[in-house]
N, C-alpha and C positions, 0 to 999 in steps of 0.2 A: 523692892525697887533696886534697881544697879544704878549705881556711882561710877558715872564713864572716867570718873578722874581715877579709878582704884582698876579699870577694869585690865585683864592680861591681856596683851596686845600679841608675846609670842615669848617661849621659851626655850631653853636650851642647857641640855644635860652634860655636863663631863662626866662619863659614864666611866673613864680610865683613875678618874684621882677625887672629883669633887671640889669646891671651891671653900676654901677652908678659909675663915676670915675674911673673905673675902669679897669686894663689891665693886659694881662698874663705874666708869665714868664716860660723861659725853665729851669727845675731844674732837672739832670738826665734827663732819658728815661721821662720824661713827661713835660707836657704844663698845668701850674695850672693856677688858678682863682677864685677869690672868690668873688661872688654875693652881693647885697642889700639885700638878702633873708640869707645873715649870714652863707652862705653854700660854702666852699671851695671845690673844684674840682678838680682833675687832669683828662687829657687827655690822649689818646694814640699821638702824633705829627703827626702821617703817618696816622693815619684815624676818627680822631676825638672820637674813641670808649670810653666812662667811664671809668675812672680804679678804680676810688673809689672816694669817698664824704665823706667831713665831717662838719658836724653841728657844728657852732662854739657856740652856742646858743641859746635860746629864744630873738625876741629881737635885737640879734646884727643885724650891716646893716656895710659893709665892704664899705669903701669912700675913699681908693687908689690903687695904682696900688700893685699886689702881686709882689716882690723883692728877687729873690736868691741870698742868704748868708748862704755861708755854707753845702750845701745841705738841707738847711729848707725856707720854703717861709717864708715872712714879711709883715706884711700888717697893716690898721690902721682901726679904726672903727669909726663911727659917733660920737660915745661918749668920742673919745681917747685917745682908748687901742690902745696898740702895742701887736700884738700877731706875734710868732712865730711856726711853724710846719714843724716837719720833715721829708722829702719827703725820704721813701726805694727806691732803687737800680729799683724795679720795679714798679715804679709809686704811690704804696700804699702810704696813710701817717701812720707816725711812732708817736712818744709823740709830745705836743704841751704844749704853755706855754703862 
């Protein structure tokens, strides 16, 4: 039997770095994540589509899980920083810090 609650809906490879420690979270209209490769993401949730990337970076390598607070993800880096970014209404990100 399949378990439509376990079942893959859609996924998506960082084929440059991998996602080391790392896990998403739902912020708004989207599903973020950010790479070993230093590069934050958000998703569309219903079809895995891009909605935008952002290079946090030279250099950086993201090493926990993204955390919504606030309508901004949180995340930590190899070197650890604590950065923050703010997820728009429609997936985009907004200023970071």
């Amino acid at each position: 039997t399949t378990n439509a609650a376990s079942r893959v809906v859609w996924n998506h490879d960082n084929t440059s770095a991998g996602y080391y420690w790392s896990g998403a979270a739902k912020i708004g209209n989207a599903i973020v994540v950010a790479g070993d490769d230093g590069i934050v993401t958000s998703f569309n949730p219903k079809t895995g589509d891009v909605i935008d990337e952002k290079p946090m970076g030279k250099n950086i390598q993201v090493r926990s899980t993204v955390v919504a607070y606030s309508g901004q993800a949180v995340f930590t880096t190899q070197e650890g920083r604590l950065y923050r970014v703010a997820i728009n209404s429609d997936g985009t990100f907004g200023k970071g810090a």
